[in-house]
Phi, psi and omega in degrees: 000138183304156181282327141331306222257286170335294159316331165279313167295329169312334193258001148080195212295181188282159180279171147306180202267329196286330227267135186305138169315339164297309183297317183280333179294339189267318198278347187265000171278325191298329219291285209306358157295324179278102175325116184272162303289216185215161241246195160283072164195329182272300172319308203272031179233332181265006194280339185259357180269357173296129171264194181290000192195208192240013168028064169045111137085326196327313174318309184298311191287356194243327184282337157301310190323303183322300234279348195256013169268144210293355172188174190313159168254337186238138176252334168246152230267088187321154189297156182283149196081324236264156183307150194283333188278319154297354157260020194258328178293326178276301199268014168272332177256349148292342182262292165338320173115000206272340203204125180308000000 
């Protein structure tokens, strides 16, 4: 795994909508650091970096990121409850085709 990409799972889920702009301003630079694409072993370690809410777009830019790896990161349908960005990521590789 690249070393960006280990530092940013490292730095653990996206903050909240409450968290400073210094803060959200760091995690969308580190995103924006990572050389598309990215491999399965890197999507599926950043597939766990999702927070509670989409952190003003951040979310969006990190669940494209996952989408440039050579297959679904999620294959089975996630548990009800389960983070909103992980079913969003499951039904994004089913209506793509990607996934029966």
């Amino acid at each position: 795994m690249r070393p960006e990409v280990q530092a940013f799972v490292a730095d653990g889920p996206l903050p909240d909508w409450d968290a400073s702009e210094e803060e959200i301003d760091r995690c969308d630079q580190q995103l924006r650091a990572i050389a598309k694409p990215v491999t399965a072993e890197e999507a599926k370690a950043l597939a766990s970096c999702f927070g509670p809410d989409d952190c003003y777009g951040v979310a969006w830019t990190l669940l494209h990121l996952i989408e440039t790896g050579p297959n679904p990161v999620l294959t089975s349908k996630p548990a009800p409850g389960a983070n909103e960005w992980h079913q969003r990521l499951y039904d994004r590789a089913v209506f793509g085709g990607l996934i029966a």
